[in-house]
C-alpha positions as CSV (number, residue, x, y, z in Angstrom):
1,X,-22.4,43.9,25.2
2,X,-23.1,45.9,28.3
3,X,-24.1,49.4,28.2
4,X,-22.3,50.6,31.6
5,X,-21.4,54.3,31.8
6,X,-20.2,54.7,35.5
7,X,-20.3,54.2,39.2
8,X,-22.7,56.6,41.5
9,X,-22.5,57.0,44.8
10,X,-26.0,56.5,46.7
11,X,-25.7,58.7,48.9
12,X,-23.8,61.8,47.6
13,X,-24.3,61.3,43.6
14,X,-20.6,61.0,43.2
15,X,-19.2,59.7,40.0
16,X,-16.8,57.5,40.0
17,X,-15.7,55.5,37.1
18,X,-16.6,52.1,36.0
19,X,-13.5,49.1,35.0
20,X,-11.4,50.2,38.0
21,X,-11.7,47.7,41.4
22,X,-14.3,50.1,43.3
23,X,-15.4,49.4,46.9
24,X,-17.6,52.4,48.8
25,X,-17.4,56.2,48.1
26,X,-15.4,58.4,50.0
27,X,-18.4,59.3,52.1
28,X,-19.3,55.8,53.0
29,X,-21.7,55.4,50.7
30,X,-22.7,52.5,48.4
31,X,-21.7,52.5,44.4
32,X,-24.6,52.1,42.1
33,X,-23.6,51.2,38.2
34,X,-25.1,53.2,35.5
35,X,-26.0,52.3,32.3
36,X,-26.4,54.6,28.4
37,X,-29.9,54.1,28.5
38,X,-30.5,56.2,25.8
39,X,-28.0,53.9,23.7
40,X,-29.8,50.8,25.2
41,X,-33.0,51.8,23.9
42,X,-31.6,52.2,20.0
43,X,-29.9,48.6,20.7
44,X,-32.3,46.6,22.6
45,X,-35.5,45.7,23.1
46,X,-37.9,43.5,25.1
47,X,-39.1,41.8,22.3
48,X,-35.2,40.5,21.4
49,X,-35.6,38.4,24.7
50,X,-37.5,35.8,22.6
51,X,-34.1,34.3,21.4
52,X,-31.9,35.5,24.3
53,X,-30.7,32.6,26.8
54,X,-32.5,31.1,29.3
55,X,-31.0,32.5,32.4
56,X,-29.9,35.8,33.9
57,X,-27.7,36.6,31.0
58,X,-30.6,37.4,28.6
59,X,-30.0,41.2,30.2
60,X,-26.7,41.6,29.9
61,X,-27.2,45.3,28.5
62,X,-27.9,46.0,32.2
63,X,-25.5,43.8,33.4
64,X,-22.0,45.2,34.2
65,X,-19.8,42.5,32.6
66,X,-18.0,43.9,29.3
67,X,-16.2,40.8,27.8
68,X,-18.4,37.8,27.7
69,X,-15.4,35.6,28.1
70,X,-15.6,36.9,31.6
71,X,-19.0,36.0,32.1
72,X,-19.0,32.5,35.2
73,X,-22.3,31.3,34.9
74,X,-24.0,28.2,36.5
75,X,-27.3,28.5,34.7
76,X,-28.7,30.9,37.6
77,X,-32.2,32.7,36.6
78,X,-35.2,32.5,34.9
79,X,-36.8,31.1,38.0
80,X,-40.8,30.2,37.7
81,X,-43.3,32.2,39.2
82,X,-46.3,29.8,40.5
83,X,-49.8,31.0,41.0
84,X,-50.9,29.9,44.7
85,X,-54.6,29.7,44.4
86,X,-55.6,27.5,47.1
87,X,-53.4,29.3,50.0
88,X,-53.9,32.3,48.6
89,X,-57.9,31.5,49.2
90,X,-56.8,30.8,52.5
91,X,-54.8,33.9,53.4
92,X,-57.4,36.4,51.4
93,X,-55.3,37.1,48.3
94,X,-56.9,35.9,45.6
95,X,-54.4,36.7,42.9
96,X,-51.2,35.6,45.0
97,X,-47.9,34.4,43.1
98,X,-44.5,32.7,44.1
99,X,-41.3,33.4,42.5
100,X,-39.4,30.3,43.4
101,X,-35.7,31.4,44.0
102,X,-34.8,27.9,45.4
103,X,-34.4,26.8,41.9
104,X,-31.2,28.4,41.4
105,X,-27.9,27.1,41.3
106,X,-26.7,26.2,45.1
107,X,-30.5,26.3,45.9
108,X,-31.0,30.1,46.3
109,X,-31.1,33.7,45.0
110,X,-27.6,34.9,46.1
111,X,-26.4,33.0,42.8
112,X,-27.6,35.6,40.9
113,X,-25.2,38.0,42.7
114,X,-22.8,35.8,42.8
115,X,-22.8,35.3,39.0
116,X,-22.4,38.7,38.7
117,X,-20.0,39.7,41.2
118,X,-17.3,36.8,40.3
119,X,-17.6,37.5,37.3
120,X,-16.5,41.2,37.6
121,X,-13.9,40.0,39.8
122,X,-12.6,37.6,37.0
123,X,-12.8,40.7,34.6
124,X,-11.1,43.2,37.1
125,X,-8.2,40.3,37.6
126,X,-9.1,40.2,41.6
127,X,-7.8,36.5,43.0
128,X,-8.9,36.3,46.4
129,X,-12.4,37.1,47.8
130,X,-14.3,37.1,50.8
131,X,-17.8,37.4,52.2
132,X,-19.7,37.8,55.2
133,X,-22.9,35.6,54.7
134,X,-25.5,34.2,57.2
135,X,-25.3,30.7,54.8
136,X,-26.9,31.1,51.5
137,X,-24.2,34.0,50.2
138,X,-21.4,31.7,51.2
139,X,-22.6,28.5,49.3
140,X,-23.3,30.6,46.4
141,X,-19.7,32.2,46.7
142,X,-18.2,29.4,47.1
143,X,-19.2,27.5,44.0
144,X,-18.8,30.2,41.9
145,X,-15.3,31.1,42.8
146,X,-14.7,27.2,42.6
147,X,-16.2,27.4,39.0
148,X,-13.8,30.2,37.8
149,X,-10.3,29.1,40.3
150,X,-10.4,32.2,42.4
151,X,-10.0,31.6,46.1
152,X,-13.1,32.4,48.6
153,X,-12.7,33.4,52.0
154,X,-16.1,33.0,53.7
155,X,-17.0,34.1,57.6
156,X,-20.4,32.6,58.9
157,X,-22.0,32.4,62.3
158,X,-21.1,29.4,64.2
159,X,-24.5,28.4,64.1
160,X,-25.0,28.6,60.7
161,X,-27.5,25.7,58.7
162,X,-25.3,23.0,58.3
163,X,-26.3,22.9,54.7
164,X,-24.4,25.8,53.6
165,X,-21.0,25.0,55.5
166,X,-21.2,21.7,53.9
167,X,-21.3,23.3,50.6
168,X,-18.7,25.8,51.1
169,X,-16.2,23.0,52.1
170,X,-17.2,20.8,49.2
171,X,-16.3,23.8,46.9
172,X,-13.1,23.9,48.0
173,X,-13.8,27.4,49.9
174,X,-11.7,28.9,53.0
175,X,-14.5,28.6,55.8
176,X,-14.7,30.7,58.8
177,X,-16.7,29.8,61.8
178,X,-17.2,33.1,63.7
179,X,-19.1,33.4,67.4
180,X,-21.6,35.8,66.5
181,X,-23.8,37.8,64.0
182,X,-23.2,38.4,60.7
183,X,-21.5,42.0,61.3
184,X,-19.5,40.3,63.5
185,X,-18.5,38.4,60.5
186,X,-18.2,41.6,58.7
187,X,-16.2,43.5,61.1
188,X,-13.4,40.5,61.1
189,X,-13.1,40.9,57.7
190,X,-13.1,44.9,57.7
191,X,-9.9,43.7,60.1
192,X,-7.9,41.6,58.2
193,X,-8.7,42.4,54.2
194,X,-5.3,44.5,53.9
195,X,-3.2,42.5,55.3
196,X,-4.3,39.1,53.8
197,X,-5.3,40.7,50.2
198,X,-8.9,40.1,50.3
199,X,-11.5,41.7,47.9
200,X,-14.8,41.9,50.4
201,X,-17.9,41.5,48.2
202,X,-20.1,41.9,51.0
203,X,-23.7,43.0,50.7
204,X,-23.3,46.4,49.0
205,X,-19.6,47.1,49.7
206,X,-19.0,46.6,45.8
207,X,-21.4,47.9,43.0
208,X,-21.7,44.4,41.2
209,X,-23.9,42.0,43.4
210,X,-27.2,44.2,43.3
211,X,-26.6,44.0,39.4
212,X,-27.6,40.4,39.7
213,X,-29.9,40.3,41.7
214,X,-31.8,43.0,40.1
215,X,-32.5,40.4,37.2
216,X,-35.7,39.4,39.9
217,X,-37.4,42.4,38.9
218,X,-36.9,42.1,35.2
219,X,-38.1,38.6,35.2
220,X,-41.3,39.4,37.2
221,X,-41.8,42.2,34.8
222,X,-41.5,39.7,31.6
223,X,-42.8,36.9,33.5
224,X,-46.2,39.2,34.1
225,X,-46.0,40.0,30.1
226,X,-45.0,44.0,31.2
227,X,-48.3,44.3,33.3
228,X,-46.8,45.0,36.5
229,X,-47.7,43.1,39.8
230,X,-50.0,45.2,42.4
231,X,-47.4,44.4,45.6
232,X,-43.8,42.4,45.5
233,X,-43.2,40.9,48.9
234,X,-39.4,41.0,49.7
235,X,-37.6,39.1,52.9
236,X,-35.1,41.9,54.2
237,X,-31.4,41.3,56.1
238,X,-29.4,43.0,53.9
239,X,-31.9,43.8,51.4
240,X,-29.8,43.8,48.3
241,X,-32.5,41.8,46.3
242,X,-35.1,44.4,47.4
243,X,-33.1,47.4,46.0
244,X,-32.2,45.5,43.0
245,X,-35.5,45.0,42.1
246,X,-36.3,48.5,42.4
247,X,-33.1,49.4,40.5
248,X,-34.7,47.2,37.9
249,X,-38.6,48.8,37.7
250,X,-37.1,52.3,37.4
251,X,-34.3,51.4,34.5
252,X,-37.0,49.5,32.8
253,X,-39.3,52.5,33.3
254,X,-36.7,54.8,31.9
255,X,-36.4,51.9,28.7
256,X,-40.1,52.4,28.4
257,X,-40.8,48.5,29.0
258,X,-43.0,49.4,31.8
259,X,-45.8,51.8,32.7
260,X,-46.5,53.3,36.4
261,X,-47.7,52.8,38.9
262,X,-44.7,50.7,40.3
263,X,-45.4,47.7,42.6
264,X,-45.8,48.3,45.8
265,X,-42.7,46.9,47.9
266,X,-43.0,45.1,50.8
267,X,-39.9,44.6,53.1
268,X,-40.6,41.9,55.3
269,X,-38.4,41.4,58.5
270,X,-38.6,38.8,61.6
271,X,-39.9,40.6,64.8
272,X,-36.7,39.2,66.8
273,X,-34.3,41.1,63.9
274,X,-36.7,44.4,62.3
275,X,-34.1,47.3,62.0
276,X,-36.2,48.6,58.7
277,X,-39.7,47.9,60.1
278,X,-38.6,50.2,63.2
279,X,-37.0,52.7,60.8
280,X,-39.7,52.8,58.6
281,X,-42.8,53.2,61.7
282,X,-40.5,56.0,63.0
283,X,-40.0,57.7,59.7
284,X,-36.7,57.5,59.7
285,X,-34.5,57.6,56.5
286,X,-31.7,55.6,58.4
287,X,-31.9,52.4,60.6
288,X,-30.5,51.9,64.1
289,X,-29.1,48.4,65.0
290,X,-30.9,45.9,66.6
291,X,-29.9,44.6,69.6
292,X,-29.8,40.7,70.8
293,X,-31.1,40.1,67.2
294,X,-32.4,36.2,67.0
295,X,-34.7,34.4,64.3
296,X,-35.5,30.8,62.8
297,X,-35.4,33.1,59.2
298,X,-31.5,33.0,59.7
299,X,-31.1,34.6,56.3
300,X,-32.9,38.1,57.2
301,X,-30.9,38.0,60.8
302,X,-29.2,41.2,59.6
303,X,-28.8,43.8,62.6
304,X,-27.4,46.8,61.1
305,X,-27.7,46.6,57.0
306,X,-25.6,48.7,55.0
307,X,-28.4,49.5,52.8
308,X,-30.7,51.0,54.9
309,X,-31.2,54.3,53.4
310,X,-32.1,52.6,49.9
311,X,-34.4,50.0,51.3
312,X,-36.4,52.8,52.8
313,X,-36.3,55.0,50.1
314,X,-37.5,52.1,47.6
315,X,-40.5,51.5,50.1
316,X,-41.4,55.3,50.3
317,X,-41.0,55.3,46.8
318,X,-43.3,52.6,45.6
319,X,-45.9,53.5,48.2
320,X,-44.5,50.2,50.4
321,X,-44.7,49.2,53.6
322,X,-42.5,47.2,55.9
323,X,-43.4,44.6,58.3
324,X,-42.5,42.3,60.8
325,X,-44.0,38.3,61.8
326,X,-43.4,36.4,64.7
327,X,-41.0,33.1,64.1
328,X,-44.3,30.9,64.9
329,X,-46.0,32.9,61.9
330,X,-43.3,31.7,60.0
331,X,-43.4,28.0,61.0
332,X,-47.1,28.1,60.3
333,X,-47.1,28.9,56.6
334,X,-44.0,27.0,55.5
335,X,-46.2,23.7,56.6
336,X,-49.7,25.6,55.1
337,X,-47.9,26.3,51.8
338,X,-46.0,22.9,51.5
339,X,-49.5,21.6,52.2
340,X,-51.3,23.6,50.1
341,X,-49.1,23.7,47.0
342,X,-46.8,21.0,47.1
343,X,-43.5,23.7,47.5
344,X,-41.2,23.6,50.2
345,X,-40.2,26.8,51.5
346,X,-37.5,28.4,53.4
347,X,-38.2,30.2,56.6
348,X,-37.6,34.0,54.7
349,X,-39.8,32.7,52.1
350,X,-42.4,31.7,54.0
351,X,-42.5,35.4,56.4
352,X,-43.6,37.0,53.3
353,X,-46.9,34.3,53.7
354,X,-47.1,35.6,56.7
355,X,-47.1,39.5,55.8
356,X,-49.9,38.5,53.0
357,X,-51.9,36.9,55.4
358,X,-51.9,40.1,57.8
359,X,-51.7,43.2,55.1
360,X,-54.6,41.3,53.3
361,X,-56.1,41.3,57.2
362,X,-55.5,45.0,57.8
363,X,-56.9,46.2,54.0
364,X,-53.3,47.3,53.1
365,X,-53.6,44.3,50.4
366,X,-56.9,44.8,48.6
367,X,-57.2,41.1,48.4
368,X,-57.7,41.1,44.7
369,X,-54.8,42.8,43.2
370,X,-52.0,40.9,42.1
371,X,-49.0,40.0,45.0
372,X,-45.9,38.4,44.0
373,X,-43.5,36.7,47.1
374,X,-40.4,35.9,46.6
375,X,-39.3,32.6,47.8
376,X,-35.5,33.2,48.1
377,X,-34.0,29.7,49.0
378,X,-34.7,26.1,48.9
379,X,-36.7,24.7,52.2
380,X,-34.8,21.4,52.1
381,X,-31.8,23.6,52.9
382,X,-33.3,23.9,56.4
383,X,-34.0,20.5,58.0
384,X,-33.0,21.5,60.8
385,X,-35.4,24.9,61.4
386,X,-38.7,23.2,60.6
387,X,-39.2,22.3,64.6
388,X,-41.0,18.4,64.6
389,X,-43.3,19.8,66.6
390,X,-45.4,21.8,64.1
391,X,-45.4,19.0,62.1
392,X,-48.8,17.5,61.4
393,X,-49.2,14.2,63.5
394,X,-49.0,11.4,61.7
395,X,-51.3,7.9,61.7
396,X,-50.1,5.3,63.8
397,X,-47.3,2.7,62.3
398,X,-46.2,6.0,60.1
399,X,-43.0,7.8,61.8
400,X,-40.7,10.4,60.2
């Protein structure tokens, strides 16, 4: 049974209460649920994981979902976490570790949010949803609602990987092609929502979709037996998955599964799209948008993210850092990894390679502590992004 005691705001610590269809406070900020933690810690503890189920759901103390009836699941979780030794040799992190998010349902992280989020809506007796997504939300959106009979709405860039508006039409989803970013996406559906009914469950702009992907950072935490990892290297657009997980270390902290120091988080942006890497260089506790933003890592091609003032306070936090890497970077170490460890993987994935390979450069990364990237989708999904031409070429009478 979940242990939820209320909504906070983010920004101005308002309460507001939990059960009730909540979007953003009044002051514009982001809801955060709260949990009895006190009462958790008389009810539950790590070592009850041993016979809980093998996917998200294990933590549903700390997830918001009352009636388990409610509960849509598609087996999403409990992702492996792979030691890299012979890139990480390579790249001068000896101790380096990839959480493989592609294993999830619809081939990426966003079905952990997903899981949660429809589910609420199921529980809250919402019918119609919609999203903004650069691909990966929508395809996890879409199956989920699909999976439960509530209708999705979904608004994607034109130019968005053919995968993922394959998927959302297979699942029977309302798809929107829009000419533009993703906040253009986002602003259409700020537009219309009234008038046509629509819940938006847009990064942040509901309290229930950082509540699943939060699960990341409890697993890493089991995953490492409770030793906590030295770094966690997080690809950022809208960096729900990156405040989740630090939701996650300091409930855990609070549950007393985990000692400090915390892992050191890493946001990790695409120099043509870096609002927080900016932000965070100027000191800034808020993020302008980026102009003409543009990168093969279309899932972080987020201009102006509505959670901009957690991200950056989860990095000062934890000691973190933010960085950005050229597309090329990017290109390079999705082929050196697949090479290296057999593991294909997607362009956001394979940026945080690329920030290992320069903090371990610069001395930010010690070289011998413990680094944990997160791979958050599937590379197959992206056929289309690996350009030919970085390919290795291949022996005569072989062809692709």
């Amino acid at each position: 049974m979940s242990h939820v005691s209320h909504l906070e705001c983010s920004v101005c610590n308002r309460r507001h209460e939990a059960g009730k269809v909540q979007t953003l406070c009044e002051c514009g900020g982001p809801l955060l649920v709260r949990y009895d933690l006190a009462k958790t810690k008389t009810t539950w503890n790590r070592e009850s994981l041993a016979k809980a189920p093998p996917n998200m759901w294990r933590y549903s103390p700390l997830l918001p979902v009352q009636d388990p009836n409610h509960i849509v699941t598609l087996g999403e979780g409990l992702t492996p976490i792979m030691k890299a030794d012979r890139l990480g040799a390579q790249i001068g992190a000896s101790d380096l570790w990839v959480k493989d998010e592609g294993l999830n349902p619809t081939g990426s992280f966003k079905a952990r949010g997903m899981a949660s989020t429809v589910s609420m809506c199921l529980e809250l007796g919402l019918s119609k949803i919609a999203v903004a997504s650069a691909g990966n939300a929508g395809s996890a959106l879409a199956a989920y609602a699909a999976a439960c009979g509530i209708e999705a709405h979904i608004f994607v860039p034109r130019d968005v990987p053919r995968s993922n508006y394959i998927e959302c039409r297979a699942y029977g989803a309302q798809v929107n092609l829009i000419d533009g970013l993703i906040s253009d996406c986002g602003r259409i559906i700020a537009e219309r929502k009234q008038a046509q009914g629509w819940f938006d469950i847009s990064g942040l702009k509901e309290p229930y979709r950082i509540e699943g992907k939060k699960t990341m950072g409890f697993e890493i935490a089991e995953q490492f037996n409770w030793t906590l990892p030295g770094a966690i290297l997080y690809p950022t657009g809208g960096g729900v998955g990156l405040i989740g997980i630090h939701k996650a270390l300091l409930e855990m902290l609070e549950l007393g599964w985990i000692t400090g120091p915390l892992p050191r988080l890493v946001a990790v942006q695409a120099s043509g799209c870096a609002p927080i890497v900016r932000a965070f260089q100027e000191g800034a506790t808020r993020a302008q948008p980026w102009p003409n933003a543009s990168t093969i890592a279309f899932g972080i091609t987020v201009p102006s993210p509505l959670g901009d003032e957690l991200m950056l306070a989860a990095l000062a936090q934890t000691s973190g850092t933010a960085i950005a890497v050229d597309d090329a970077e990017i290109l390079s170490d999705l082929n050196a990894y697949a090479q290296a460890e057999g593991l294909l993987l997607c362009p956001e994935g394979a940026a945080c390679l690329s920030a290992v390979r320069r903090l371990a450069a610069s001395g930010w990364l010690t070289g011998s502590e413990s680094v944990v990237v997160l791979n958050t989708g599937a590379g197959i999904k992206y056929p289309d992004t690996i350009d030919a031409r970085s390919l290795p070429v291949l022996p005569k009478g072989y062809a692709l």
